[in-house]
VEXGUVO-394233 format. One record per residue: residue in one letter; x, y, z of N, C-alpha, C, CB in turn. Coordinates in steps of 0.001 Angstrom, whole numbers, padded with zeros to 6 digits, always signed. Glycine has a CB too. Example, Ala and Ser with C-alpha at 12.3 -4.5 7.8 and 13.67 -1.06 7.14 Angstrom:
2
A+013190-005690+007800+012300-004500+007800+013200-003300+007800+011308-004473+009046/S+012850-002250+007080+013670-001060+007140+012900+000030+007870+014084-000598+005725/
//
This chain:
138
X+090568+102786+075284+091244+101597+075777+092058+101913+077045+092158+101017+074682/X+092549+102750+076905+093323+103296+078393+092756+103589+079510+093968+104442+078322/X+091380+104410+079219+090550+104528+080503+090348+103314+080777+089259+105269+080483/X+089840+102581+080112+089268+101245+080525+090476+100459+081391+088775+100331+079088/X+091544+099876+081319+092892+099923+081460+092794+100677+082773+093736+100583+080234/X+093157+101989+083210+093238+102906+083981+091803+102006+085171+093020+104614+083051/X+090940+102197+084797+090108+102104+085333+089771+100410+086234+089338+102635+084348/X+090202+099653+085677+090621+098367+086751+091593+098408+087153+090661+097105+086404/X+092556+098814+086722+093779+098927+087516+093462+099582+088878+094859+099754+086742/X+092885+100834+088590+092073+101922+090249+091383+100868+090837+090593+103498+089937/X+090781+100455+090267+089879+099295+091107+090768+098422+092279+089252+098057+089891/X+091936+098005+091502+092442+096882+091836+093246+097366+092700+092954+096082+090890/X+094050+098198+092458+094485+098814+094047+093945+099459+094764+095363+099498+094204/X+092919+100288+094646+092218+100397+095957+091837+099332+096686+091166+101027+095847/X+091159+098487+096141+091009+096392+096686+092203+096190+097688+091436+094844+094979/X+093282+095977+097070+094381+095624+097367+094809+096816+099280+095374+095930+095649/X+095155+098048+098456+095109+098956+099488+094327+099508+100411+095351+099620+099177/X+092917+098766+100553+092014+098504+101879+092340+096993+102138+090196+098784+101646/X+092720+096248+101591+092636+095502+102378+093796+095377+102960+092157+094586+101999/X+095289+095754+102711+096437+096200+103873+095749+096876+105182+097578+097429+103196/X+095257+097977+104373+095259+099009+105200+094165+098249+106396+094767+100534+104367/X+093105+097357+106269+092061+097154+107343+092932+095832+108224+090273+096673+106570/X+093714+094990+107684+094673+094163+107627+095590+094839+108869+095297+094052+106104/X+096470+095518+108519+096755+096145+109663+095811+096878+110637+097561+096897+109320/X+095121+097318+110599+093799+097797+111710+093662+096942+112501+092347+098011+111215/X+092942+095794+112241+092722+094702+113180+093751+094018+113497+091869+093848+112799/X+095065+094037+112985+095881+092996+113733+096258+094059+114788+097243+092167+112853/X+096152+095599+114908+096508+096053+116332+095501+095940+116876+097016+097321+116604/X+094110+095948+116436+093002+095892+117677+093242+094325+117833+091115+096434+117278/X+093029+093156+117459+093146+092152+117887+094105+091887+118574+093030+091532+117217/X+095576+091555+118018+096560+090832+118633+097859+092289+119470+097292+089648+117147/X+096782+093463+118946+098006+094468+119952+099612+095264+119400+098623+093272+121195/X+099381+094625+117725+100584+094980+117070+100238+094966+115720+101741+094111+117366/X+101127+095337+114917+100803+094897+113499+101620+093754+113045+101005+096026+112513/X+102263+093077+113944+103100+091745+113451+102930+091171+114814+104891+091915+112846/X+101596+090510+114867+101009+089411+116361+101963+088184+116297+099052+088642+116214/X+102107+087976+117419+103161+086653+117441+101484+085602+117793+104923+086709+119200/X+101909+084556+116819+100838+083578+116692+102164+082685+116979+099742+083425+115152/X+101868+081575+117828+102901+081094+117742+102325+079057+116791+103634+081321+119596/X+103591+078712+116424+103321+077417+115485+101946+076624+116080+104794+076264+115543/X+101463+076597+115147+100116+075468+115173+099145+076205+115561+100143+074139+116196/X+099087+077653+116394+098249+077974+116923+096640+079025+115955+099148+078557+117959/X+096037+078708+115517+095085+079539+114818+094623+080977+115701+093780+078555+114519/X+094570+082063+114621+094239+083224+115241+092905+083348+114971+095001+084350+114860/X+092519+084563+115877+090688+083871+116506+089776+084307+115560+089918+084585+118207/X+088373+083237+115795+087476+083427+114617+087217+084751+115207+086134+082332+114292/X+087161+085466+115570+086787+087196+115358+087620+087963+114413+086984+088073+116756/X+088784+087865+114283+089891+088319+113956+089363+087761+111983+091433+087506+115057/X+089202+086468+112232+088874+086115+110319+087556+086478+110228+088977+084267+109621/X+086670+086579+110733+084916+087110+110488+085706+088670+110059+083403+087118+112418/X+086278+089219+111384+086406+090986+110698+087253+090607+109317+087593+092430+111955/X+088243+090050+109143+089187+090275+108422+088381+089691+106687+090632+089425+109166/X+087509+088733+106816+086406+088333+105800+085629+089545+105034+085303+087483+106598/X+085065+090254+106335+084124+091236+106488+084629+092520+105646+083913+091515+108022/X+086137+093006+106109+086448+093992+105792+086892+093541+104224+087367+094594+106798/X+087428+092798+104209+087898+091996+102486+086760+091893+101682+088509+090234+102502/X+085932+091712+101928+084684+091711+101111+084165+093563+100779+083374+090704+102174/X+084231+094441+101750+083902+095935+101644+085294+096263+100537+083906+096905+103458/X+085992+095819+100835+087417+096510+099716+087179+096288+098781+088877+096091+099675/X+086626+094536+098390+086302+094275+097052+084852+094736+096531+086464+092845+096882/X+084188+095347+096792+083166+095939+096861+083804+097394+096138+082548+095893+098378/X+084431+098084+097135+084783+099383+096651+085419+099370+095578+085454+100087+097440/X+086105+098757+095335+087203+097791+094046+086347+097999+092727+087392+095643+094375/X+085081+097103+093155+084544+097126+091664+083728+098268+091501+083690+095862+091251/X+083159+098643+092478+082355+099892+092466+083182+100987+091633+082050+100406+094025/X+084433+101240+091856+085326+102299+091626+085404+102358+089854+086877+101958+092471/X+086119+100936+089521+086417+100324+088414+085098+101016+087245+086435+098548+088767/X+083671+099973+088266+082551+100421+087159+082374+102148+086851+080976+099827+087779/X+082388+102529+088192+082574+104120+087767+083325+104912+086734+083034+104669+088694/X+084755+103955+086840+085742+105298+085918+085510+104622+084732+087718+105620+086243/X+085007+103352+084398+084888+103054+083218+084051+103823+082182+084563+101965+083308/X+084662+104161+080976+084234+104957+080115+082890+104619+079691+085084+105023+079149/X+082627+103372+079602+081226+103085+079270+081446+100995+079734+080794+103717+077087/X+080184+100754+079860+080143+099340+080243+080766+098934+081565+080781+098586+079223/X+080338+099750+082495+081037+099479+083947+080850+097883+084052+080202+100390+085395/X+080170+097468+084025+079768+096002+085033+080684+094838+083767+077279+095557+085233/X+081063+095109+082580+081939+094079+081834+082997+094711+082540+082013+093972+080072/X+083694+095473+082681+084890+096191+083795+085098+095535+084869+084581+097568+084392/X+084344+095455+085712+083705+095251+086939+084127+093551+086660+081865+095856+087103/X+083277+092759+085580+083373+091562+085425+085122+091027+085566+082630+091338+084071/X+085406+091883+084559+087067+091880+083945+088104+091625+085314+087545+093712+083101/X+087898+093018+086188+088151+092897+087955+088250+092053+088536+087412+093269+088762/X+086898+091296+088419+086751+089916+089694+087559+088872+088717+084669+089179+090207/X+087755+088468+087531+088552+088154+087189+089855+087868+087417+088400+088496+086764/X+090090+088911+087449+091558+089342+087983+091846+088660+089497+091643+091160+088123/X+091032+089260+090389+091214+088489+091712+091063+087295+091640+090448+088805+092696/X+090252+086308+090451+090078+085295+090972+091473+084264+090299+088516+084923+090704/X+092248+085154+089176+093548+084736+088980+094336+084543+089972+094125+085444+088285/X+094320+085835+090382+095438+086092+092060+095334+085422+092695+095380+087117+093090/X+094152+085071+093173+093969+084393+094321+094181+082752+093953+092508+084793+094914/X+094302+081839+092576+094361+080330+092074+096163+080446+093594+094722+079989+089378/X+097181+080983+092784+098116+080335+093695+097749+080586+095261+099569+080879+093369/X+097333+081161+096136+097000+081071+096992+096187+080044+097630+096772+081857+096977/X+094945+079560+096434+094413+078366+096900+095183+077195+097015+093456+078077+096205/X+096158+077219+095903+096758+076011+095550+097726+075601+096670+097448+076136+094205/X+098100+076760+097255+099461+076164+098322+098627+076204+099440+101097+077208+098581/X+097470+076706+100044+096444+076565+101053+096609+077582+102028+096450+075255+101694/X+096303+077204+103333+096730+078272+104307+097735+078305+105164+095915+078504+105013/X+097814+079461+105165+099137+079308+106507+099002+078911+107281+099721+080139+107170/X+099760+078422+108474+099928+077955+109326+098927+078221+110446+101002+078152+109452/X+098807+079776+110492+098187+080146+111709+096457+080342+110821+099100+081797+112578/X+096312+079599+109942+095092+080209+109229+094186+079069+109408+095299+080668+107593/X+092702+078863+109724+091911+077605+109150+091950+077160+107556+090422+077880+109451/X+092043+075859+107034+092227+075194+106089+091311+075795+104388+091837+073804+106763/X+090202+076169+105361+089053+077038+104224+089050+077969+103940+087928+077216+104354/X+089999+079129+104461+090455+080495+104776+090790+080649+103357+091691+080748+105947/X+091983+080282+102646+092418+080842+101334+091137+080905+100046+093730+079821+100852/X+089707+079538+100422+089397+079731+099229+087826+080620+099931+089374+078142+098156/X+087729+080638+100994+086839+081975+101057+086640+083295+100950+086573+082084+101681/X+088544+083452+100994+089011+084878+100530+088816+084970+099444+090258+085290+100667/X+089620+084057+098255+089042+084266+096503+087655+084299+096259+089461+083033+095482/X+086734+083290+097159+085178+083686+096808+084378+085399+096796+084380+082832+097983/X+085211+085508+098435+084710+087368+098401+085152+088403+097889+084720+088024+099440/X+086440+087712+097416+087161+088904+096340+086375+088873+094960+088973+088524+095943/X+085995+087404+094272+085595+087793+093503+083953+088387+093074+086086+087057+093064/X+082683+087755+094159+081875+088413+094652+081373+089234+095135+081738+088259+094866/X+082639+090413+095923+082293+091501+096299+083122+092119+095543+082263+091756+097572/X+083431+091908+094021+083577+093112+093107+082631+093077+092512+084607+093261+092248/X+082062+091427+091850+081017+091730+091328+079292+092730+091838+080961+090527+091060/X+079454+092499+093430+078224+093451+093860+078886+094851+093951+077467+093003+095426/X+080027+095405+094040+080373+096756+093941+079704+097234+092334+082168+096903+094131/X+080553+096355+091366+079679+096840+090259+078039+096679+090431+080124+096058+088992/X+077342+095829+090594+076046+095979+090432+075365+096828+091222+075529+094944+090496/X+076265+097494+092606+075688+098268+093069+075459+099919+093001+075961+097900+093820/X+076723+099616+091880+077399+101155+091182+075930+101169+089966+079662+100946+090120/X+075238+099789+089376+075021+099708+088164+073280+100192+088668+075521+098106+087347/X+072992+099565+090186+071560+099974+090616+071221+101684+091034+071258+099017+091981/X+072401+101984+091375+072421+103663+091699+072470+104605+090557+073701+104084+092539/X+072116+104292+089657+072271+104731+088432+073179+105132+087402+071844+105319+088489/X+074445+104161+087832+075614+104133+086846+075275+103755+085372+076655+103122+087347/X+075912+104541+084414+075289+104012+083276+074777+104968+082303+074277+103208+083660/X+073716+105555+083749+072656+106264+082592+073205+108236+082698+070383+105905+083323/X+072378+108547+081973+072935+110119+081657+071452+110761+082164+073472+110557+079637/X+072263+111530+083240+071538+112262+084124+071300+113688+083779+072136+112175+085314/X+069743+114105+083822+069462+115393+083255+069709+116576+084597+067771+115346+082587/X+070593+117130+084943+070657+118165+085834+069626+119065+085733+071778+118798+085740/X+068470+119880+086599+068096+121440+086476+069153+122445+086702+067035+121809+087464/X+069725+123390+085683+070363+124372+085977+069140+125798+086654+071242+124619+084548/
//
C-alpha cells in the first residue's frame, strides 16, 4: 500500500515540478524574465501557450510514466488513479477560468492534457514492456 502511495505521489510531483520548472524556461525565452510584465487585458502570445501546452503535456506524460513504473504491480490502475488526481486539481481552476492575461479555453485544455498525458505516460510505460518479467542472459 505504501509503494503504491509513494508511487503517485513521485508521479505527481515530478508533473508538477516540470511543469514549474519548463514554466519558468519559457517565460525567460519568451517574455525575457521569469515574472513578464503582461500588462491588463493584454494576452500572452500563442507561441508562448502552444510551448507552454506542449511542455505540460511531456510532464504529464513523465508523471504517469514514472507512477506506472514504481508501482508495485498494476502500473496503468496507478497511472489511472494519477490522472485522476489532476483532473481533481485542475475542477477549481476550471471553475474560476482564466486569468487575465490567458485565452478563455486555456484552463480547461490544461486539465485535458494533464489528464491525458498521464494516461499515455502510463500506456507508454505499459507498451515498452512494463508489467512483464524480463528474462536477463547472465
Amino acid at each position: 500500500m505504501l509503494k503504491s502511495v509513494l508511487a503517485i505521489v513521485a508521479g505527481w510531483v515530478l508533473t508538477v515540478a516540470l511543469v514549474i520548472l519548463s514554466t519558468m524556461i519559457l517565460s525567460m525565452v519568451f517574455y525575457g524574465g521569469l515574472n513578464p510584465s503582461i500588462t491588463e487585458g493584454e494576452i500572452v502570445s500563442s507561441s508562448f501557450l502552444i510551448a507552454n501546452i506542449l511542455t505540460g503535456f511531456m510532464a504529464a506524460m513523465a508523471g504517469g510514466y514514472l507512477t506506472a513504473n514504481l508501482a508495485p504491480r498494476s502500473g496503468l490502475i496507478h497511472t489511472v488513479i494519477l490522472a485522476t488526481i489532476n483532473l481533481v486539481v485542475a475542477i477549481p481552476m476550471i471553475i474560476t477560468g482564466a486569468q487575465p492575461s490567458q485565452p478563455e479555453w486555456y484552463p480547461m485544455v490544461m486539465a485535458f492534457i494533464g489528464v491525458v498525458g498521464t494516461l499515455d505516460g502510463g500506456f507508454i510505460w505499459r507498451f515498452m514492456g512494463g508489467g512483464r518479467k524480463l528474462a536477463y542472459a547472465v
